[in-house]
DRENLUM-776250 format. One record per residue: residue in one letter; residue number from 1; x, y, z of N, C-alpha, C, O, CB in turn. Coordinates in pm, whole numbers, plus 50000, padded with zeros to 5 digits. Each point is the difference from the previous one (the first is absolute). Glycine has a CB too. Layout:
<pts>
code|pos|n.x|n.y|n.z|ca.x|ca.y|ca.z|c.x|c.y|c.z|o.x|o.y|o.z|cb.x|cb.y|cb.z
a|NUM|X|Y|Z|X|Y|Z|X|Y|Z|X|Y|Z|X|Y|Z
...
</pts>
This chain:
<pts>
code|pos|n.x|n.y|n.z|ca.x|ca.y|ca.z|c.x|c.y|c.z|o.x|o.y|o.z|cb.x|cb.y|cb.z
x|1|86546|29976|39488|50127|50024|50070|49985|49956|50145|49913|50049|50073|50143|50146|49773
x|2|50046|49696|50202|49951|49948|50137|50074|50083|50113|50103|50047|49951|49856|49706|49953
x|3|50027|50281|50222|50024|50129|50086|50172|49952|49993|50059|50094|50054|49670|49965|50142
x|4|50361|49849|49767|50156|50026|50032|49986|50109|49898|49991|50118|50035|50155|49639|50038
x|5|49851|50196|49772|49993|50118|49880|49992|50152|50059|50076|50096|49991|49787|49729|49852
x|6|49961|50145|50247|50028|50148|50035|50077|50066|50058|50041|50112|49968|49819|49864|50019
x|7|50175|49943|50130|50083|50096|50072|50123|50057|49967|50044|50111|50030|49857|49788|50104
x|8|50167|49980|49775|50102|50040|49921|50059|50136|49932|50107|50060|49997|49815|49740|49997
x|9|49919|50217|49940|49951|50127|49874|49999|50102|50070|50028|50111|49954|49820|49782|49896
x|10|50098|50070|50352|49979|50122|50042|50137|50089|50080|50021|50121|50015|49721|49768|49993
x|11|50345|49971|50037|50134|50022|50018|50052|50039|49927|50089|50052|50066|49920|49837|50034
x|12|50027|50145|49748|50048|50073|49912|49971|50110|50037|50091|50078|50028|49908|49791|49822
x|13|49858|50172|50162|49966|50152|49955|49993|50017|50142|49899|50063|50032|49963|49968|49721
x|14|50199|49939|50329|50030|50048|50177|50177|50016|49995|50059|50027|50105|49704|49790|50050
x|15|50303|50168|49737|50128|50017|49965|50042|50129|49969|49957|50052|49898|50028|49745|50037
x|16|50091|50261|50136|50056|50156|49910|50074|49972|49870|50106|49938|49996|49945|50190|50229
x|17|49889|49918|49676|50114|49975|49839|50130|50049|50034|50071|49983|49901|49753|50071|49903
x|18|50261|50016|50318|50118|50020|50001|50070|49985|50123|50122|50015|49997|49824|50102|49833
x|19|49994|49854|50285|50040|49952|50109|50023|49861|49968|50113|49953|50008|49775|50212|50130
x|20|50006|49760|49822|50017|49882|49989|49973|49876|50111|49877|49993|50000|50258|50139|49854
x|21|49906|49786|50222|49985|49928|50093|50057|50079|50167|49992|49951|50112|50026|49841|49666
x|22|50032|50332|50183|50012|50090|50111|49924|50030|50076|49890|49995|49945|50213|50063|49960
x|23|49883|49990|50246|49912|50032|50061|49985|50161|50001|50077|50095|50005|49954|49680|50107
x|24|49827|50206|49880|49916|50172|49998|50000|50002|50129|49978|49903|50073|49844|50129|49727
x|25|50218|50158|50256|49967|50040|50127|50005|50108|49946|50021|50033|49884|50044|49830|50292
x|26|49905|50225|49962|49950|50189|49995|50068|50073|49915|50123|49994|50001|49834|50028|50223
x|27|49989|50042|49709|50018|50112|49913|50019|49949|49820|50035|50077|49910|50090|50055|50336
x|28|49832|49681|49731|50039|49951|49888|49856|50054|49952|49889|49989|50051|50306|49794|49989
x|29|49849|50278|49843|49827|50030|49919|50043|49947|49812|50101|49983|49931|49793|50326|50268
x|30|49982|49685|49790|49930|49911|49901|49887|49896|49965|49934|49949|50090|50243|50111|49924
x|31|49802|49911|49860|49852|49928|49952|49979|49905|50121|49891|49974|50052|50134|50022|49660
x|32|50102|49953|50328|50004|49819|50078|49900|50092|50121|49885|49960|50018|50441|49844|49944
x|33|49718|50301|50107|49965|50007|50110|49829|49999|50011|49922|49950|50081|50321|50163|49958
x|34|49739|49976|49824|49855|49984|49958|49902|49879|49965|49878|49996|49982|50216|50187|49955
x|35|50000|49727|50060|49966|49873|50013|50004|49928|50074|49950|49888|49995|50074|50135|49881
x|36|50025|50016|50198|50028|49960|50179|49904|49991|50045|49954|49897|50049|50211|50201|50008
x|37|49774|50022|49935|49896|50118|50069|49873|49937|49950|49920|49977|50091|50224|50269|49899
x|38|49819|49720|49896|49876|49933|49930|49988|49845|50056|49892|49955|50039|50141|50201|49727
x|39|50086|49770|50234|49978|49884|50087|49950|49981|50100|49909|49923|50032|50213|50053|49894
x|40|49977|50140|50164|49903|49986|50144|49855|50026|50032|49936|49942|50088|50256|50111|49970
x|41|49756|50059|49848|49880|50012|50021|49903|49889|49935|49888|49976|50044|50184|50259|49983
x|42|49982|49706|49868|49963|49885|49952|49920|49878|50174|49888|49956|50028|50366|50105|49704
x|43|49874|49933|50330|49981|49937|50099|49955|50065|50111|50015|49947|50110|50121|49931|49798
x|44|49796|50259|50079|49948|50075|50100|50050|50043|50107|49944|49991|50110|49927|49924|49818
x|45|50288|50159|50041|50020|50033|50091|49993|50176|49923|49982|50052|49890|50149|49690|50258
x|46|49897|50298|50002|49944|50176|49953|50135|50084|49955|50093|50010|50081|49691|50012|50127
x|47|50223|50034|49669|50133|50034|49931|49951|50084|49870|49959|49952|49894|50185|49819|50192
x|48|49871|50375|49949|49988|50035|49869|50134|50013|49856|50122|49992|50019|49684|50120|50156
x|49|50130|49909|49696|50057|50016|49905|50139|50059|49988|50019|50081|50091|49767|49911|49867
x|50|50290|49999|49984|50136|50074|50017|50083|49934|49971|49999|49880|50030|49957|50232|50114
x|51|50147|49947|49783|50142|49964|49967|50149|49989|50043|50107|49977|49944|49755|50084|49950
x|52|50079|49976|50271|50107|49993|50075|50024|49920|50096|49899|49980|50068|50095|50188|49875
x|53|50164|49739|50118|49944|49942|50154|50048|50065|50064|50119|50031|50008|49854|49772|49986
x|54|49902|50239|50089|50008|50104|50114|49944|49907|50079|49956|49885|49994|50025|50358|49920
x|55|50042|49897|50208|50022|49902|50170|49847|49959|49979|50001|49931|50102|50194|50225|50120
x|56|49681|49830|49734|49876|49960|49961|49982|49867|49959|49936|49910|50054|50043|50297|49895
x|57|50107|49793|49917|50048|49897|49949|50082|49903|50110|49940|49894|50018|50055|50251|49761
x|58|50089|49865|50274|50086|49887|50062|49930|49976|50093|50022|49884|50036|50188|50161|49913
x|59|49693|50016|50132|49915|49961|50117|49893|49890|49990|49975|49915|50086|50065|50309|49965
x|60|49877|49799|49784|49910|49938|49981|50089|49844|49948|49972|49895|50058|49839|50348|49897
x|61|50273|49759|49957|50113|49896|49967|50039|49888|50140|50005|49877|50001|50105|50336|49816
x|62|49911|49882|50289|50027|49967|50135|49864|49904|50060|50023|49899|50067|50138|50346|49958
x|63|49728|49788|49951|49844|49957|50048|50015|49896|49921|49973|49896|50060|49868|50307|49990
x|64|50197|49781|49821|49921|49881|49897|50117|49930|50040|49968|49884|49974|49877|50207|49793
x|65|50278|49904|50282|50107|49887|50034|49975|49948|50125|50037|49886|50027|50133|50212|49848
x|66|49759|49988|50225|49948|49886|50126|49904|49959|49936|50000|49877|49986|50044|50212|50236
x|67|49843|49984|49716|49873|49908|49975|50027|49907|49969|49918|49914|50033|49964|50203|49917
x|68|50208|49845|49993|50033|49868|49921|50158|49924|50023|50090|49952|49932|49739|50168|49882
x|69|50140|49903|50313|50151|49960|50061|50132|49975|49896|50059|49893|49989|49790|49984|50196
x|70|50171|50202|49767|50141|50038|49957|50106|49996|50054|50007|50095|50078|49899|50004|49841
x|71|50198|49830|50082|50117|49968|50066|50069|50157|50048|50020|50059|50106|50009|49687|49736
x|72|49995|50282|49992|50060|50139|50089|49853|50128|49957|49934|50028|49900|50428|49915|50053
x|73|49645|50099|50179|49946|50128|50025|50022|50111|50018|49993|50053|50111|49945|49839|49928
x|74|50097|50171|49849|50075|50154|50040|49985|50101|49897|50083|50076|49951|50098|49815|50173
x|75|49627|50084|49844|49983|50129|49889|50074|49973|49841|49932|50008|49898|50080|50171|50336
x|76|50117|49792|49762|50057|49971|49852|49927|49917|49893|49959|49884|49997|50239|50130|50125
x|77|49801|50068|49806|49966|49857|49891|50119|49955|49900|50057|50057|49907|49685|50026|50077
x|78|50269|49791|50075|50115|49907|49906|49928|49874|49896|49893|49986|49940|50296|50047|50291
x|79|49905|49908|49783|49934|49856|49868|49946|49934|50117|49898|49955|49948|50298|49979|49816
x|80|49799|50035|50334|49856|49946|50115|49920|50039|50026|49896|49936|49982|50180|50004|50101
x|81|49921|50179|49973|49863|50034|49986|49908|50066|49817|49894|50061|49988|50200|49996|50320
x|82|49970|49913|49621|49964|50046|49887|49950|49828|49941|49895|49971|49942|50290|50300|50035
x|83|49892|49665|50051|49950|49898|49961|49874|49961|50089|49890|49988|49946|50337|49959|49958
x|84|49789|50035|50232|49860|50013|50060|49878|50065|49955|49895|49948|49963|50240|50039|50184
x|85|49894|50131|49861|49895|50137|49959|49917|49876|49825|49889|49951|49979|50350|50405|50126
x|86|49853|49645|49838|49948|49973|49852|49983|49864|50020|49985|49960|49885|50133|50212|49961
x|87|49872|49690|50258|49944|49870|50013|49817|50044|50092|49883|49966|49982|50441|49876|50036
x|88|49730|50224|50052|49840|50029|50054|49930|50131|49920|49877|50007|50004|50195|49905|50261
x|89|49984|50166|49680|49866|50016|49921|49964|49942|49820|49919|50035|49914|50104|50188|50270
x|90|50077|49684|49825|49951|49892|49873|49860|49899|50040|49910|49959|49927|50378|50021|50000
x|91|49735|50003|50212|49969|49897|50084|49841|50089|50042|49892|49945|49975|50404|49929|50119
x|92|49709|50235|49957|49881|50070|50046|49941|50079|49892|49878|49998|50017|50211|50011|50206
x|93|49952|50085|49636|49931|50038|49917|50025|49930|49853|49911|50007|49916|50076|50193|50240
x|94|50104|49750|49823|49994|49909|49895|50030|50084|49860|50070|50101|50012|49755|49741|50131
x|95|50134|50128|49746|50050|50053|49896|49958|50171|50010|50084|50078|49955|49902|49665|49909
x|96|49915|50303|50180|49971|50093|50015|50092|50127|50068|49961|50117|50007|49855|49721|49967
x|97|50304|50116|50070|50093|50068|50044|50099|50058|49909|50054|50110|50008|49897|49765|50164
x|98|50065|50022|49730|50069|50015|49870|49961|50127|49943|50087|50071|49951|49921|49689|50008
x|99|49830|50289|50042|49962|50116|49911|50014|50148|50064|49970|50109|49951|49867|49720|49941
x|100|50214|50141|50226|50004|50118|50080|50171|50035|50013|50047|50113|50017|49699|49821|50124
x|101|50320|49960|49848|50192|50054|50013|49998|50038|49901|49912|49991|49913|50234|49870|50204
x|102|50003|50215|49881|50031|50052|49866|50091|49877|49980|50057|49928|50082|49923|50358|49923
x|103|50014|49713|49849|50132|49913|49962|50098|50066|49965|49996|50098|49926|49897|49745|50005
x|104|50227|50097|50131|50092|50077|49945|50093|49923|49875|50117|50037|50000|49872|50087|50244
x|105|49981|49798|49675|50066|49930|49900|50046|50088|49898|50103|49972|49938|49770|49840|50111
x|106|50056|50299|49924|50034|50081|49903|50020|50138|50043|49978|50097|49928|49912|49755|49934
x|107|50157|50154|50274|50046|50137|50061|50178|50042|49941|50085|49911|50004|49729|50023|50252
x|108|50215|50180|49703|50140|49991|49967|50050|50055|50163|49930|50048|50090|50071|50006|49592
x|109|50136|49919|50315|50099|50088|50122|50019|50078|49954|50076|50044|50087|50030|49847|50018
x|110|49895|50200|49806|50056|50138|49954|49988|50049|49846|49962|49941|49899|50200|50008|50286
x|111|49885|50182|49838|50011|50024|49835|50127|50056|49957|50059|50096|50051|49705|49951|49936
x|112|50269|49892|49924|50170|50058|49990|49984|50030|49864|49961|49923|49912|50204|49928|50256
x|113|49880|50310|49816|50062|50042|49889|50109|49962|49918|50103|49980|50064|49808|50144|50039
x|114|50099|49856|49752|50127|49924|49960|50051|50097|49881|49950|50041|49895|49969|49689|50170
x|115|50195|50287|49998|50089|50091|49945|50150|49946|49917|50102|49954|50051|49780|50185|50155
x|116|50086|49885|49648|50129|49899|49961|50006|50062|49866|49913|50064|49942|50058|49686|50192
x|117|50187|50209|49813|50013|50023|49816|49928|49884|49932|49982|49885|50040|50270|50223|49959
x|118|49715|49946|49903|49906|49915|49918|50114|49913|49907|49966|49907|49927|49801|50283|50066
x|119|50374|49859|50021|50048|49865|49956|50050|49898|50099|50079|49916|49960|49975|50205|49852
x|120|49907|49879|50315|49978|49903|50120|49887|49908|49967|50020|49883|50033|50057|50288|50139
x|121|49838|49847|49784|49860|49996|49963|49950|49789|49986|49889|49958|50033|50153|50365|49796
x|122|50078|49582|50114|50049|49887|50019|49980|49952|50146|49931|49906|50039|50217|50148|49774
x|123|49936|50039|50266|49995|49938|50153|49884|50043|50089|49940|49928|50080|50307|50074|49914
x|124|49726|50145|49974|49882|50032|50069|49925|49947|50010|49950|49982|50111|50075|50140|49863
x|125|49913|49812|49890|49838|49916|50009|50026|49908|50069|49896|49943|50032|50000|50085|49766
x|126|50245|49896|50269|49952|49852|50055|49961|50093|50138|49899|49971|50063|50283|49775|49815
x|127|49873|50326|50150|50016|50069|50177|49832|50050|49973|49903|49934|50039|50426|50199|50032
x|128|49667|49946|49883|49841|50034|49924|49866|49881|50086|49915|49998|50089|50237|50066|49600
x|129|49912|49852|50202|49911|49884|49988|50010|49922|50174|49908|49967|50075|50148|49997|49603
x|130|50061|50028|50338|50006|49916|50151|49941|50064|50127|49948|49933|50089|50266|49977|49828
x|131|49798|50260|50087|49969|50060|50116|49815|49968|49949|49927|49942|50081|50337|50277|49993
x|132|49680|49824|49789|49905|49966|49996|49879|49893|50049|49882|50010|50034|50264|50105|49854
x|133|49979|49745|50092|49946|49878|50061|49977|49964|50114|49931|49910|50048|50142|50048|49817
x|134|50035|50176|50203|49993|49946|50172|49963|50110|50077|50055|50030|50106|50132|49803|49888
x|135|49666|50260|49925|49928|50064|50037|50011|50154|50037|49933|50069|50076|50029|49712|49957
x|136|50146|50248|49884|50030|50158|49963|49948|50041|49893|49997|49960|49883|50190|50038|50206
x|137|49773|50088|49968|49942|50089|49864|50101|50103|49960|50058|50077|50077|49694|49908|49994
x|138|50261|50009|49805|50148|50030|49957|49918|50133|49856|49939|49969|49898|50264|49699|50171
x|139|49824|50446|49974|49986|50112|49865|50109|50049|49947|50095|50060|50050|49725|50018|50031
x|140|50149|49883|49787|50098|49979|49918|49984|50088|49858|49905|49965|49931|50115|49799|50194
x|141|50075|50365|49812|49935|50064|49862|49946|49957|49864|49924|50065|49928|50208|50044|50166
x|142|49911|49788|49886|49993|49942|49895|49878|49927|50005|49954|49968|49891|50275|50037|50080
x|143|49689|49952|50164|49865|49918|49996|49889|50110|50054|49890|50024|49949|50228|49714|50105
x|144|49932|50314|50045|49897|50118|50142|50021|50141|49937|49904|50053|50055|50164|49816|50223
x|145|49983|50225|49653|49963|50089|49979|49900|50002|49914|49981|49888|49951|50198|50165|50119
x|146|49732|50050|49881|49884|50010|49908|50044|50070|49920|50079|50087|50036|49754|49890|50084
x|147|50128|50006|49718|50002|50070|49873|49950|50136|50010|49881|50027|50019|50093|49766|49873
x|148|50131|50302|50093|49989|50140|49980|50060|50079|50113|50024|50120|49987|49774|49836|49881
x|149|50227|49977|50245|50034|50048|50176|50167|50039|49930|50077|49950|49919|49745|49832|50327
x|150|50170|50368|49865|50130|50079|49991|50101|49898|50057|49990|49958|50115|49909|50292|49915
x|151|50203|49710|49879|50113|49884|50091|50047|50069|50140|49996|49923|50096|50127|49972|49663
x|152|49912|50211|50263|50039|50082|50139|49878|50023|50149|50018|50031|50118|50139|50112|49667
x|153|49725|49826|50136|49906|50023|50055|49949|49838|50021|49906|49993|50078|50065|50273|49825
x|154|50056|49656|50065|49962|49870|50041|50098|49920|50082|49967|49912|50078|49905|50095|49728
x|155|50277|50039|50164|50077|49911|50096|49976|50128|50128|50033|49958|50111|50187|49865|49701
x|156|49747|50270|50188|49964|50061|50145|49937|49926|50051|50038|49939|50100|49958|50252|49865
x|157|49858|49790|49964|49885|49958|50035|50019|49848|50110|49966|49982|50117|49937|50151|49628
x|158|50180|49759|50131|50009|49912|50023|50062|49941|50144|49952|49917|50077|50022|50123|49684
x|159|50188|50053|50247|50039|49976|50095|49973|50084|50158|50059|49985|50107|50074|49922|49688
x|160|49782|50163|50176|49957|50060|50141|49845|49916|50026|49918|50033|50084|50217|50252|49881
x|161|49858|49653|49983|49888|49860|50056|50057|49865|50020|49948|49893|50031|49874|50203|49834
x|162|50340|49950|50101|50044|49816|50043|50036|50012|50136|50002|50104|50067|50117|49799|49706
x|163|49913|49968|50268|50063|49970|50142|50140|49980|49976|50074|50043|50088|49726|49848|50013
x|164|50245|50061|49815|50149|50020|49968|50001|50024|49822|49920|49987|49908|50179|49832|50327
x|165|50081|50234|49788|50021|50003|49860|50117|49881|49952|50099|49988|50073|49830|50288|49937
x|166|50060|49649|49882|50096|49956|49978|50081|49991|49877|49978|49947|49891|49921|49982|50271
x|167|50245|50168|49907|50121|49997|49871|50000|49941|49950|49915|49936|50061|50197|50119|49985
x|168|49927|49842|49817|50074|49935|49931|50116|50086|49934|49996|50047|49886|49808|49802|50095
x|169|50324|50165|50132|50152|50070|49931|50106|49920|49988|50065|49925|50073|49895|50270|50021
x|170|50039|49859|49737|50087|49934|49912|50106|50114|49958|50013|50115|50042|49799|49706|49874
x|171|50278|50089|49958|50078|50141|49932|49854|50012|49877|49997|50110|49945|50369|49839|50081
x|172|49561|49987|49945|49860|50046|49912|49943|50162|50078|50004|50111|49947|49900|49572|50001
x|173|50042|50280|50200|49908|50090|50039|50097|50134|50044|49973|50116|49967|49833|49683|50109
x|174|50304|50164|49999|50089|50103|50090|49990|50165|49941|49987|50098|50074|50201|49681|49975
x|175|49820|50224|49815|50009|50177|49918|49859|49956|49988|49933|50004|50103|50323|50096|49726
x|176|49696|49863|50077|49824|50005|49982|49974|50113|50075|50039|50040|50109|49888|49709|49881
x|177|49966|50313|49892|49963|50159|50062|49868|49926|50060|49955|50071|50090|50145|50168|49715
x|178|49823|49643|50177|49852|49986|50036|50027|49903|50156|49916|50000|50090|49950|50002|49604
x|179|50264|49922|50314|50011|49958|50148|50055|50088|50078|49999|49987|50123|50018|49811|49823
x|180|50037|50303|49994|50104|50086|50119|49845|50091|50040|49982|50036|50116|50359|50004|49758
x|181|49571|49984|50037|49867|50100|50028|49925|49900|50086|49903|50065|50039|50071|50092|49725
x|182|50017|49724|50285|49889|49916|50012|50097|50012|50183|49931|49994|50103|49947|49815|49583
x|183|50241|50203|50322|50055|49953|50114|50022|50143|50095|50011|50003|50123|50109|49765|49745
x|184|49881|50331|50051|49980|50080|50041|49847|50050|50064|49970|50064|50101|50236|49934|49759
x|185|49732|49954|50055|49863|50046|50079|49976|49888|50110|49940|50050|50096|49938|50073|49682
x|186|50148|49744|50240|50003|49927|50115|50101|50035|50097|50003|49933|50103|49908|49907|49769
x|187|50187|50272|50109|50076|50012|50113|49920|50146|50093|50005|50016|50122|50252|49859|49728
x|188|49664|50232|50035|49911|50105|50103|49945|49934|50084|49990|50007|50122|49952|50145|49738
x|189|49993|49722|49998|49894|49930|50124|50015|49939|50117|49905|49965|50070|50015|50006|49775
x|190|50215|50010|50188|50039|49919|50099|50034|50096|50095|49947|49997|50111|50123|49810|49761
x|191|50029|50297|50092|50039|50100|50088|49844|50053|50057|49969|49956|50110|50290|50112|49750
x|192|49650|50015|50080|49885|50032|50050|49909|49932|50120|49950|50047|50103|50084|50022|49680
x|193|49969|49779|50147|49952|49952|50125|50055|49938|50065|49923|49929|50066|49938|50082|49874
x|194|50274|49967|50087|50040|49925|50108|49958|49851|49968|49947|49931|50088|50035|50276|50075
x|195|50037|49755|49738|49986|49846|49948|50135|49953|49956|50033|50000|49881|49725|50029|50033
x|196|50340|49922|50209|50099|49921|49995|49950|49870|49968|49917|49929|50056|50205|50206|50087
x|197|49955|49850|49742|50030|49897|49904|49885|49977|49921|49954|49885|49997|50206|50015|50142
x|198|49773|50213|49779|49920|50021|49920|50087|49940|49828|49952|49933|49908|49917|50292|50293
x|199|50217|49812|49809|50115|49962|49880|50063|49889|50027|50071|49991|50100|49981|50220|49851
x|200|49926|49656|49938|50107|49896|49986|50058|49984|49898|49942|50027|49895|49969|49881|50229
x|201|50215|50043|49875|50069|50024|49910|50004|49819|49939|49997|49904|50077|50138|50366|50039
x|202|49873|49719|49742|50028|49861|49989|50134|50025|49860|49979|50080|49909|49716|49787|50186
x|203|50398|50074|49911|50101|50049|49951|50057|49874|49885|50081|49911|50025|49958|50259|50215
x|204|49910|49848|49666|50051|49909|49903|50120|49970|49946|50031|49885|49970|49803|50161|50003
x|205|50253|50069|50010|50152|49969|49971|50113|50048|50100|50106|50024|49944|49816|49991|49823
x|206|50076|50002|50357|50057|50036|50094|50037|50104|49948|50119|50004|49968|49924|49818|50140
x|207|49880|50286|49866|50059|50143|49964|50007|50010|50141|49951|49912|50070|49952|50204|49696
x|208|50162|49998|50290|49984|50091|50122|49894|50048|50019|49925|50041|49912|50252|50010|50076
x|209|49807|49952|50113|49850|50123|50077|50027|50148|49974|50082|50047|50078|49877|49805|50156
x|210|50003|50214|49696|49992|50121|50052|50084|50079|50123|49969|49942|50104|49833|49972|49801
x|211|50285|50186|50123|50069|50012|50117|49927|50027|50096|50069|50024|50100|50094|50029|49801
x|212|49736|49954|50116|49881|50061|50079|49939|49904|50053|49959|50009|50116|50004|50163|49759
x|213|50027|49751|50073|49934|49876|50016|50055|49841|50022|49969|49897|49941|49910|50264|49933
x|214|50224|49866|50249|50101|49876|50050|49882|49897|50093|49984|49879|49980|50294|50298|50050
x|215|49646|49909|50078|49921|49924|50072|49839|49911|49961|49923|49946|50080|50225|50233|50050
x|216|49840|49834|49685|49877|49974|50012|49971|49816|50000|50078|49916|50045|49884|50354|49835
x|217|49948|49714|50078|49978|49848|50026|50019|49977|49863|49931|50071|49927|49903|49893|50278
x|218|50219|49979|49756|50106|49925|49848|49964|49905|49977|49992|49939|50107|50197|50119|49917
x|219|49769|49860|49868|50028|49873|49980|50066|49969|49903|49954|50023|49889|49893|49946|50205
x|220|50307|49957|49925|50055|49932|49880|49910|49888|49936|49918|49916|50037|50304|50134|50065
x|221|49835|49993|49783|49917|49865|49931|50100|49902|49882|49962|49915|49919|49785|50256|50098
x|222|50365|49871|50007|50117|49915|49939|50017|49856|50089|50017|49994|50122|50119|50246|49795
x|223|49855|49655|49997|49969|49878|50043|49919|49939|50084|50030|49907|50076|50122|50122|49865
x|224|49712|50039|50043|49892|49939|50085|49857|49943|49920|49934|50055|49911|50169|50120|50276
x|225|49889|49769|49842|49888|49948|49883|49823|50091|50052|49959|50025|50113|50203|49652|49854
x|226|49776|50350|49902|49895|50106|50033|49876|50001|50170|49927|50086|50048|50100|49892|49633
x|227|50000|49914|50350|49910|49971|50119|50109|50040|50143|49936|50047|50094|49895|49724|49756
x|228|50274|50219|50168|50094|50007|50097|50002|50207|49963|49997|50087|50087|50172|49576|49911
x|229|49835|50352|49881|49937|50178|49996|49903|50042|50059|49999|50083|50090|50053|49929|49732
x|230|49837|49921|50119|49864|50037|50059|49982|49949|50129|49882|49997|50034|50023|50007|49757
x|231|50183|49951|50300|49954|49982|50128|50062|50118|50037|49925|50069|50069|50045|49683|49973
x|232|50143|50299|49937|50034|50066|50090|49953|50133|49991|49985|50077|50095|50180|49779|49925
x|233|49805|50174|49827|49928|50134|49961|49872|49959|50108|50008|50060|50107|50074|50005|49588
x|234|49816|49853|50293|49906|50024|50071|50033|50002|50151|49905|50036|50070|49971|49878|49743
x|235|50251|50051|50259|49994|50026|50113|50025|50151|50039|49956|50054|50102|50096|49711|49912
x|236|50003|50279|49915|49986|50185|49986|49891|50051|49934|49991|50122|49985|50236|49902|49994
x|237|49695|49907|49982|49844|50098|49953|49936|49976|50135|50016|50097|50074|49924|49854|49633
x|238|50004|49968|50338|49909|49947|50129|50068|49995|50153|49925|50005|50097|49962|49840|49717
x|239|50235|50147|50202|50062|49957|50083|50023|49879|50102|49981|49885|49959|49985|50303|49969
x|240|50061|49828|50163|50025|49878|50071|49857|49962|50025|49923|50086|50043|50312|49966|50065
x|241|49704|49771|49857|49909|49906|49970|49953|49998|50162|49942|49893|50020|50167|49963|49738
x|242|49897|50227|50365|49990|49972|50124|50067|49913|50070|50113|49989|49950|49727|50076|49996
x|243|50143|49852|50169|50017|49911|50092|50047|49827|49966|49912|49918|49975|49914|50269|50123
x|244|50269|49786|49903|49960|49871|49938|49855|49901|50060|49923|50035|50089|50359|49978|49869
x|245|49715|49893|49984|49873|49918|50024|49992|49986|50161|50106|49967|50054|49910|49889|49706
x|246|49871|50166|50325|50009|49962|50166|50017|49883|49972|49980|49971|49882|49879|50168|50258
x|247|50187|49746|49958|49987|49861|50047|49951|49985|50115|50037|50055|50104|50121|49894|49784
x|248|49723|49947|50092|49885|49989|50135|50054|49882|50087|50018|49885|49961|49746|50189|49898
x|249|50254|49969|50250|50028|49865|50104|49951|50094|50126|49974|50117|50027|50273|49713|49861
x|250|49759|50009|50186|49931|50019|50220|50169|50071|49995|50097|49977|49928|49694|49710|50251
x|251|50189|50384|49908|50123|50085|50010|49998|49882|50194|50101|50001|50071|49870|50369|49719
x|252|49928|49567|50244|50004|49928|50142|50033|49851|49949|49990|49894|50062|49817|50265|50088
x|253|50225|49860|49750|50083|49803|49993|50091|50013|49977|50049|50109|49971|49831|49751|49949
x|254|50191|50015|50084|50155|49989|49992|50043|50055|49849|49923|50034|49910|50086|49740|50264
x|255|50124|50225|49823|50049|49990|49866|50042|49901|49925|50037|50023|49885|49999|50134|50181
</pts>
C-alpha cells in the first residue's frame, strides 16, 4: 500500500460516522475524537486518551496546525486539517497507523426499534433492509427476539436500549394490541427521560396521527420511492449530518 492509500484509509477513520465532513469543536465526543487523540501522539505530541474535544484537545489540534503551518489555525478540526493530520502521519508512521485507529466502516449511527403490523410486513423489510445498509442497526421481533423470551418483557427490554423508536402507522397497526403496547412503552420512555424525538412516526396510508401526537416527526411515504423514505427516516434517527463541507482558501487574495 503506497503512503496516498494510506492516508486516505487514515482520513476515513479521522471521519466522524455522523458528522461527516463537518467540523469537530468543544464538547463533540466520540470514537473520532479518540482517534484524534492516538494520531497525535502517534506524532508525539502530548495528549491523553479520551473521547471528548475538550479545551486539551483543541489546544494540542491548535500546536499540530502551526507545526505544520496550516492555513487556518484555530484548534477545529475540519476536512484540512484532517486531511493534513492523516497525509503526515501516512508520511511519518506509515501503515502502522492503520493498526492503532479505529475503523469506523462498520460502526452503526444508532439503534432503532421497529414497531409495526405484521401485515405491513411487505414494506417493512425494504425500510428494514435500507436503514440496515446505511448503517442502522435496526431490532426487529421477528429476527432479534430469542426463543422462549416473555413478548412484554422483550419489547421492554428492547426498546429501553434503543436510541429511537420507529412507528410504522397504518389502518393494519393503529388498533393492534402489540403496536399500541410497543408505543406506549416508548412514550414512558420518552416522557421519563426527556428524549425529545425519541418516537418517529413513518406513516404508510396517511392514516392520522394519534390526537396526541400532532408534533411528532412523521414521515409520509405515499409516493416516494423507498430511498427518498430512508433518507428522511434517517435524518430523524441521527440528526442533522453537522456543518456543511469547510472550503479552504487565502482569505489575503483576491476573489
Amino acid at each position: 500500500m503506497n503512503t496516498e492509500a494510506i492516508a486516505l484509509q487514515i482520513e476515513r477513520n479521522l471521519r466522524d460516522p455522523i458528522v461527516g465532513d463537518g467540523i469537530l469543536a468543544r464538547s463533540h465526543k466520540g470514537q473520532v475524537c479518540q482517534n484524534i487523540r492516538s494520531a497525535l501522539r502517534m506524532l508525539r505530541f502530548r495528549i491523553p486518551p479520551g473521547e471528548l474535544y475538550d479545551e486539551q484537545l483543541e489546544a494540542t489540534v491548535l500546536e499540530f496546525q502551526k507545526s505544520y503551518n496550516h492555513r487556518n489555525r484555530d484548534g477545529l478540526f475540519g476536512p484540512g486539517t484532517r486531511r493534513l493530520l492523516a497525509t503526515v502521519l501516512a508520511d511519518k508512521v506509515g501503515p502502522r497507523a492503520l493498526s492503532v485507529l479505529k475503523n469506523f466502516e462498520d460502526t452503526t449511527t444508532a439503534t432503532v426499534f421497529l414497531s409495526y403490523a405484521w401485515a405491513d410486513s411487505p414494506a417493512v423489510d425494504k425500510i428494514d433492509q435500507w436503514l440496515r445498509d446505511n448503517g442502522v442497526r435496526v431490532n426487529r421481533d421477528s429476527r432479534d427476539f430469542a426463543p422462549g423470551q416473555q413478548l412484554p418483557e422483550a419489547i421492554k427490554d428492547a426498546i429501553v436500549q434503543a436510541d429511537k423508536v420507529l412507528v410504522v402507522y397504518s389502518a393494519n397497526s393503529k388498533d393492534r394490541d402489540w403496536p399500541r403496547f410497543e408505543l406506549s412503552v416508548a412514550e414512558q420512555k420518552e416522557q421519563e427521560g426527556g428524549q425529545r424525538g425519541f418516537i418517529i412516526y413513518l406513516i404508510l396510508d396517511n392514516v392520522p396521527l394519534p390526537k396526541h401526537d400532532p408534533n411528532r416527526i412523521a414521515v409520509l411515504s405515499r409516493g416516494k420511492s423507498v430511498r427518498q423514505i430512508g433518507e428522511e427516516l434517517l435524518r430523524g434517527i441521527i440528526g442533522h449530518k453537522g456543518e456543511p463541507p469547510r472550503i479552504e482558501f487565502d482569505e489575503n487574495e483576491p476573489l
